[in-house]
C-alpha distance (Angstrom), angle and dihedral (degrees) to the residues before:
residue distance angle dihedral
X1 . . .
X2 3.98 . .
X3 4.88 94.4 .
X4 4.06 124.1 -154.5
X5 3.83 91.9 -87.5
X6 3.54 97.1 48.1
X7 3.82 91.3 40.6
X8 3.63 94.0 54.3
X9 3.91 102.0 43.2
X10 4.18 88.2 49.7
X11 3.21 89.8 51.1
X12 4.26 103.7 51.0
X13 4.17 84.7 39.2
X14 4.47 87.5 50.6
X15 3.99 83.9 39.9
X16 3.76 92.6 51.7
X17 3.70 105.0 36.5
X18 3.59 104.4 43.1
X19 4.04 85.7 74.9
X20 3.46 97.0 28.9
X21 3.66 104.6 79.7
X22 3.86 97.0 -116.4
X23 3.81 103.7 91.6
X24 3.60 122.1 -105.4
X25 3.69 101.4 -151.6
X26 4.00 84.8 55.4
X27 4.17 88.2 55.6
X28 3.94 88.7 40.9
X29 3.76 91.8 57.8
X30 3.76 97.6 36.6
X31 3.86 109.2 45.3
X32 3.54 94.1 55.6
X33 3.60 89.2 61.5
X34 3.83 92.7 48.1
X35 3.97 92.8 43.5
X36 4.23 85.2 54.3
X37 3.99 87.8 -124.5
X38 3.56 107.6 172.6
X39 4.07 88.4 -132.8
X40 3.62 123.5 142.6
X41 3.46 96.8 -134.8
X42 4.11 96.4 -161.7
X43 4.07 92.9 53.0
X44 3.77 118.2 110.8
X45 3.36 87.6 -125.0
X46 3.81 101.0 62.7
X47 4.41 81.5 39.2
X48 3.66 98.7 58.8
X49 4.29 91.0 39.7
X50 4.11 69.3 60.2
X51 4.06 89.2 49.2
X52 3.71 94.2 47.0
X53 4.30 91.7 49.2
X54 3.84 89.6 52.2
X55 3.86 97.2 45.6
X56 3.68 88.2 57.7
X57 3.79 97.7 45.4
X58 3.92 82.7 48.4
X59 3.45 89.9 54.2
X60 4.07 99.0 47.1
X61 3.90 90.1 44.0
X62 4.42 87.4 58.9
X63 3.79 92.8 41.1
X64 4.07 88.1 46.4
X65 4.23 86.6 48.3
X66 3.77 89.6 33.7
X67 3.80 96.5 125.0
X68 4.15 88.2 44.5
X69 3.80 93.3 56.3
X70 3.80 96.2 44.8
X71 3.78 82.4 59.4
X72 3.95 86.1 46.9
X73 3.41 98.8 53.3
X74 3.95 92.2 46.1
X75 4.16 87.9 50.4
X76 3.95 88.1 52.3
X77 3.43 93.9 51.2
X78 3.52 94.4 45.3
X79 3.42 90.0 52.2
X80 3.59 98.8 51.1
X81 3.71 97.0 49.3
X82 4.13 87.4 49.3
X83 3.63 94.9 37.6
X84 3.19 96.0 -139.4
X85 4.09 138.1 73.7
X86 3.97 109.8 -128.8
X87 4.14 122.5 -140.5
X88 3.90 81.2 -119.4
X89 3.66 102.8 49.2
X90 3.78 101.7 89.1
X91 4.10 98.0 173.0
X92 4.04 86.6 51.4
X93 3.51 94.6 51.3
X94 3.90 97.6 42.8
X95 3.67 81.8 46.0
X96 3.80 98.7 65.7
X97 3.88 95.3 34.7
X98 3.47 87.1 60.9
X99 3.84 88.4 46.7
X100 3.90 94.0 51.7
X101 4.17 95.7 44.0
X102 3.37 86.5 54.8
X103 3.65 101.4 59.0
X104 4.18 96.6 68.6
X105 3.62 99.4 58.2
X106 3.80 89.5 46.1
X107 3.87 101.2 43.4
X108 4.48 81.5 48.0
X109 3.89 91.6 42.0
X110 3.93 95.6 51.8
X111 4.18 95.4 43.7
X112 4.12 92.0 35.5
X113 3.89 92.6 43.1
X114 3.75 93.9 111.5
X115 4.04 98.8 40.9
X116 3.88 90.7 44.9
X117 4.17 79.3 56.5
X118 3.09 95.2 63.6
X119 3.61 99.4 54.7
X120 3.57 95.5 72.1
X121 3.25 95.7 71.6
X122 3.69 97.5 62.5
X123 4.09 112.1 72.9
X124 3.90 94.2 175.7
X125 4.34 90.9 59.0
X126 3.84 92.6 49.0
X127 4.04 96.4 50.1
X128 4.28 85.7 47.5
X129 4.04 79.3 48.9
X130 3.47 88.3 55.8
X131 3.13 95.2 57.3
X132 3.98 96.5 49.7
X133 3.92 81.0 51.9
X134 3.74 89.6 60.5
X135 3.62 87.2 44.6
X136 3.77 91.9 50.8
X137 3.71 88.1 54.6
X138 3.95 101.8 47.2
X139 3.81 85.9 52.4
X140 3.67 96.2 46.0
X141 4.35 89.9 50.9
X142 3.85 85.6 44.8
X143 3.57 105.5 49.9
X144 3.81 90.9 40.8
X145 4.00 91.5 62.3
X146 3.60 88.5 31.5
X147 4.37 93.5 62.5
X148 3.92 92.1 26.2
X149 3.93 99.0 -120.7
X150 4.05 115.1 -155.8
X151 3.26 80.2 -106.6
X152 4.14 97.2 81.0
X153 3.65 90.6 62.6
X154 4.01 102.1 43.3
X155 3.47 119.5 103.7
X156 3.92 129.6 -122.6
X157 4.27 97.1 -90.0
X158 3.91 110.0 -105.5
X159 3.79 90.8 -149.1
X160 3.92 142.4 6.1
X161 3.37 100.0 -100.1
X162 3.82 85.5 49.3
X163 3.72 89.6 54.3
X164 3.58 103.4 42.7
X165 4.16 88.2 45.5
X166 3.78 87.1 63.5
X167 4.11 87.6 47.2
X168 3.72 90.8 51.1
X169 4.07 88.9 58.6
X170 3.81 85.2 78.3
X171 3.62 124.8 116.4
X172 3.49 122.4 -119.7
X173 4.03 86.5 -114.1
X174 3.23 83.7 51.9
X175 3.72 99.6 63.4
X176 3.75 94.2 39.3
X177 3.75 86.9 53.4
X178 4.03 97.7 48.9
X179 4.12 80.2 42.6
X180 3.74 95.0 55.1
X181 4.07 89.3 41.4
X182 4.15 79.7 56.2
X183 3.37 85.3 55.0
X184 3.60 95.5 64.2
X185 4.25 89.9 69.3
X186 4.29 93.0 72.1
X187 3.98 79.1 87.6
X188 4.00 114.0 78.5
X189 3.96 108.3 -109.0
X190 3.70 100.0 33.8
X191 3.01 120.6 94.3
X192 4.06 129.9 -129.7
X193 4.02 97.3 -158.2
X194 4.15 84.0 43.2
X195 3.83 92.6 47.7
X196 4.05 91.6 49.7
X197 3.49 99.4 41.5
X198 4.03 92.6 53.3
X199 3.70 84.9 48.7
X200 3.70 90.7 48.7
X201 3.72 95.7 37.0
X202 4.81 87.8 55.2
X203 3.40 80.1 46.4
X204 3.71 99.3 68.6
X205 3.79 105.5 -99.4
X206 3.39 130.1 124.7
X207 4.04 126.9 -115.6
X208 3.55 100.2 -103.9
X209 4.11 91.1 45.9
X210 3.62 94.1 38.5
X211 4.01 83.5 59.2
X212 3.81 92.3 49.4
X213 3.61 91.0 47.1
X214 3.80 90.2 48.1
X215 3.89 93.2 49.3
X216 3.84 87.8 50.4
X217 3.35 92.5 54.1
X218 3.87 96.5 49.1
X219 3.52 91.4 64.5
X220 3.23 101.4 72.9
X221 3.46 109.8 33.4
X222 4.44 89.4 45.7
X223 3.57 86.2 50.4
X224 3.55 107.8 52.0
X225 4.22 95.8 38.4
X226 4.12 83.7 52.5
X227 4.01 95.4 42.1
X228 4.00 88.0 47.7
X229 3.86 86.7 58.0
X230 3.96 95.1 50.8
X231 3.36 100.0 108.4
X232 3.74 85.9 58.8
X233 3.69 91.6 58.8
X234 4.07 103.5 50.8
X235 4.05 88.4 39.3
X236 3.84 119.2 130.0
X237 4.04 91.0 -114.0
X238 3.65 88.6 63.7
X239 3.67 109.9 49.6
X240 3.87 95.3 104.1
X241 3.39 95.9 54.7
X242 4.02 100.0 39.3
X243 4.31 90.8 90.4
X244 3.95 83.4 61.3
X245 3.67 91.6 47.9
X246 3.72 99.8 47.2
X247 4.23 80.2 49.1
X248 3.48 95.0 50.9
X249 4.25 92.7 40.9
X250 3.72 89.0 59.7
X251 3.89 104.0 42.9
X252 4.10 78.2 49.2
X253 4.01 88.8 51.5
X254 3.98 95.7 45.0
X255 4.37 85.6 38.1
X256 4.23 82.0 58.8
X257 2.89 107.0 39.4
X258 4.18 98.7 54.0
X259 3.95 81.8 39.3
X260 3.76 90.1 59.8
X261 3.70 99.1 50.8
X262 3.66 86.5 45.0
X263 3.84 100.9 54.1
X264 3.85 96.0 39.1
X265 4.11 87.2 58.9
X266 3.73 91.1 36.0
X267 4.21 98.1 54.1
X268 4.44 85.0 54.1
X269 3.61 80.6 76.2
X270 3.88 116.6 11.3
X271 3.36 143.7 51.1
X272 3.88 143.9 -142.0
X273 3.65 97.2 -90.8
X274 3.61 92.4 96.7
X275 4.01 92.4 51.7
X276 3.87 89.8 46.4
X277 4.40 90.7 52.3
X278 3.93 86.7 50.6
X279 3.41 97.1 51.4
X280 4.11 95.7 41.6
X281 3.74 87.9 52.2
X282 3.91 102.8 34.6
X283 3.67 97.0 47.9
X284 3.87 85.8 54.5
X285 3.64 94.0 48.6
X286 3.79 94.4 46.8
X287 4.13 88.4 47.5
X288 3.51 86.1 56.1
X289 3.69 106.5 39.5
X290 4.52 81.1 50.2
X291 3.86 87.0 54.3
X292 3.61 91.2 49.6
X293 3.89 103.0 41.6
X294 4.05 79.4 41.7
């Protein structure tokens, strides 16, 4: 059984590194390995303390964007009654990109479910993940300065509706792309907002929209996976444990929602590089530190 102490630090690590771009399914396998929790990592139990840590980042992230999916929804259903999406309509537009870069990670997710299982089990793959994640990102950073994407010469959005009108100037390749980069994350060590935001960032956005664009499109996808596994959650077998999953849901809503504010002011100015250096070094350290504690 997942106790209050372990409960509490899962959930702040899933809270913060589901939007920072260094995979929280890769830290949820490997620090209970280098804590020497006696957790069996593949049990349903331990999987649907996962569940209840993702439903309540899902639910911080569309509280957070609450105002931006109002719009949304309005766009959609202005679109559906027209039957059509207009050049001008920015809400419509970001409304069914958001729709179609959804659709890889859940298509993967549902046929992959029991593969991806298996993966928690196995501390050592996620930390050389990691590293591939950092890799991921140090490409992404260098090939965008390298070709001179749009997204050099845009300037940190003033507003929301400023921001998400440069999001809705994707393609609809575009969002299937960045969706299928999302994709990516169902394995333990790479991460989803990572994937998404390289997508976003070789498609021509900028860091700080490519991170709005990313969180957007978490919401969904992180909502829907964790509401499919409800019943799992309020089942008989799990009534000991739920107190430690409604601890750990809440230190992984507060965890997401401070890491949202921080990473939306922190991409005006910054880049990935930093993300991509932790997770080079870290995942070597953890590899190590597994071999050693065997």
């Amino acid at each position: 059984m997942i106790n209050t102490i372990q409960a509490v630090i899962l959930g702040v690590i899933q809270g913060i590194t589901e939007l920072f771009p260094i995979s929280s399914l890769g830290h949820s396998v490997i620090i209970p390995k280098l804590f020497g929790w006696n957790l069996d990592q593949n049990a349903p139990s331990f999987l649907t303390f996962l569940i209840a840590t993702h439903l309540a980042t899902a639910i911080v992230l569309f509280l957070f964007f609450l105002k931006d999916w109002i719009e949304v929804f309005k766009g959609l259903g202005r679109s559906i009654r027209d039957r059509n999406v207009l050049p001008e309509d920015t809400y419509a537009k970001l409304g069914w990109l958001l729709i179609l870069g959804t659709i890889p990670a859940g298509i993967l997710g549902l046929a992959l479910e029991k593969p991806i299982r298996a993966l928690f089990a196995s501390p050592l793959l996620s930390a050389v993940f990691l590293v591939v994640n950092g890799l991921i990102l140090f490409t992404a950073e260098r090939l965008r300065r390298r070709e001179g994407h749009r997204a050099s010469a845009q300037a940190p959005a003033t507003n929301a509706a400023v921001a998400d009108a440069e999001i809705a100037k994707l393609s609809w390749k575009q969002a299937l792309g960045i969706g299928t980069a999302q994709a990516a994350a169902l394995v333990p060590g790479i991460s989803r907002s990572g994937s998404s935001m390289v997508g976003g960032l070789l498609s021509g956005l900028n860091n700080e929209n490519a991170a709005r664009f990313s969180f957007l499109l978490a919401t969904p996808i992180i909502g829907a996976a964790a509401i499919l596994k409800l019943p799992e959650l309020f089942s008989p077998a799990m009534a000991d444990e739920r107190p430690a999953f409604l601890i750990g849901a809440l230190c992984s809503a507060a965890a997401a929602w401070f890491s949202t504010k921080f990473l939306l002011r922190f991409f005006e100015t910054r880049t990935l590089t930093p993300f991509a250096i932790y997770c080079v070094a870290g995942g070597v350290l953890y590899f190590a530190l597994m071999l050693i504690i065997g």
